[in-house]
C-alpha positions in Angstrom: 0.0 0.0 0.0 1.9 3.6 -1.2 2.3 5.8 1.8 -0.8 8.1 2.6 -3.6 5.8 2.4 -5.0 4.4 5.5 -7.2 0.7 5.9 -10.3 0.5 7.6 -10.6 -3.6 7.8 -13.7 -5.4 9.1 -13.0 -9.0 9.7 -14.8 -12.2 10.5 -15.8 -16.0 10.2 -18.7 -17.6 8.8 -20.0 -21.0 9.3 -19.4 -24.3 11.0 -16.8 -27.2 9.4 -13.0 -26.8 8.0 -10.7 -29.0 6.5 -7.2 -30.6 7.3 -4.7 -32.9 6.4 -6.9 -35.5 8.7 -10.3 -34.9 6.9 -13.3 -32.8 8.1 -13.3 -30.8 11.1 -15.9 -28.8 13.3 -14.7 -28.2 16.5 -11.0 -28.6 18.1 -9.7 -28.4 22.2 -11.8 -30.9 23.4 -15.4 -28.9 21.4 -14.8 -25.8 23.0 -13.7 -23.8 19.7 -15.6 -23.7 16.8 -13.6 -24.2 13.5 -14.8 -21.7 10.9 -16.1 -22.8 7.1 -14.2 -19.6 5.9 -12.7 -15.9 7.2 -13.7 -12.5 5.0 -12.6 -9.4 5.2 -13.6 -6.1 4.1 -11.2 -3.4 3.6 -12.1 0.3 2.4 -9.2 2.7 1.5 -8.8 5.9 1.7 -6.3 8.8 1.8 -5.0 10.2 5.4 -7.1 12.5 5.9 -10.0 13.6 8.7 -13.9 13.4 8.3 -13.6 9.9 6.8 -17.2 9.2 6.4 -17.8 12.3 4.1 -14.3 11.3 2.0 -15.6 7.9 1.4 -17.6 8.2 -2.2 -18.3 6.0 -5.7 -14.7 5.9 -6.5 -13.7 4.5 -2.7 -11.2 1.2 -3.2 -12.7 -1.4 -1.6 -11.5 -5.3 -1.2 -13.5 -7.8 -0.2 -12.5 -11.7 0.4 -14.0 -14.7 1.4 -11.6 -17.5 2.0 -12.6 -21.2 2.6 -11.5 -22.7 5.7 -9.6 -25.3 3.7 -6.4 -27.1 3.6 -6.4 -27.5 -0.3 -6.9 -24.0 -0.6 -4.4 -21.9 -2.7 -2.0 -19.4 -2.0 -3.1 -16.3 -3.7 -5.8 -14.4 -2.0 -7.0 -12.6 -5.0 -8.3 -16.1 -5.8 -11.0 -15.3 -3.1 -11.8 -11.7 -3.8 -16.1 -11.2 -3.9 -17.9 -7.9 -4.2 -19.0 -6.6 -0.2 -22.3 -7.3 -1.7 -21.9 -11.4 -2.0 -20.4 -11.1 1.2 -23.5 -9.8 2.8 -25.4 -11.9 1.0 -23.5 -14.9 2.7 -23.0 -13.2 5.9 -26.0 -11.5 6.6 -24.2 -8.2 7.5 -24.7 -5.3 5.6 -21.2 -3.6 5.4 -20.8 0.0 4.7 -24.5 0.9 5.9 -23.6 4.5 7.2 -22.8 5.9 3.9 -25.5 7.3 1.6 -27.4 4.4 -0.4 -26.6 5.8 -3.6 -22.5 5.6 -2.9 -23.0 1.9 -0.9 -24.6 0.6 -3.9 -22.2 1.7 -6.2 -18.9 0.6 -4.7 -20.7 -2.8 -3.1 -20.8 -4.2 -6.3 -17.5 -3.9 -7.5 -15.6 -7.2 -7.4 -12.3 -6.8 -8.4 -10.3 -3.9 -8.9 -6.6 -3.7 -9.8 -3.4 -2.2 -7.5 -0.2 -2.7 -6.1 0.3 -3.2 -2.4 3.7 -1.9 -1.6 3.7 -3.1 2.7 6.0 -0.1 4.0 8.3 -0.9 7.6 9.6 1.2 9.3 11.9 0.4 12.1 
């Protein structure tokens, strides 16, 4: 990601039942934890800036992923990329719902859009 953008990520698990090198699997530690069918994320960018609500608008990057709980799964997470509105359809959330209708519609339908991630560290 190129300096001077910041990430708002909303993150999550949906569904019972996982897969391993030993088969099937819905619940590990002696069925205390629930193993997920699959984690999403959404993530909106923006610019550094204040007021983010009001800077969000139809032209917002947005990525949203929906990755299956699998052992088989490959490595490239683009592989997995949905638009924000098949994940609410699978989720049942509805992502996004403070901005104006007319602006959530638009960028919730988008599926894939194409950048660069550049991760920058700084020590």
């Amino acid at each position: 990601m190129a300096e001077g953008n910041e990430l708002y990520i909303v993150a999550g698990v949906y569904g019972t039942g996982g897969s391993s090198s030993n088969g099937g699997v819905t619940k590990s530690f002696d069925n205390k934890i629930t193993i997920p069918e699959s984690v999403w994320k959404v993530i909106v960018i923006l610019p550094v800036g204040d007021n983010d609500i009001n800077r969000i608008n139809q032209k917002t990057r947005t990525i949203a992923v929906n990755i299956p709980n699998k052992q088989s799964i490959g490595n490239n997470w683009r592989d997995y990329r949905i638009s924000i509105d098949a994940l609410e359809d699978i989720t049942g959330y509805n992502f996004l719902s403070n901005l104006p209708i007319l602006i959530q519609n638009i960028i919730e339908k988008r599926k894939k859009q194409f950048f660069t991630f550049h991760f920058l560290t700084k020590l």
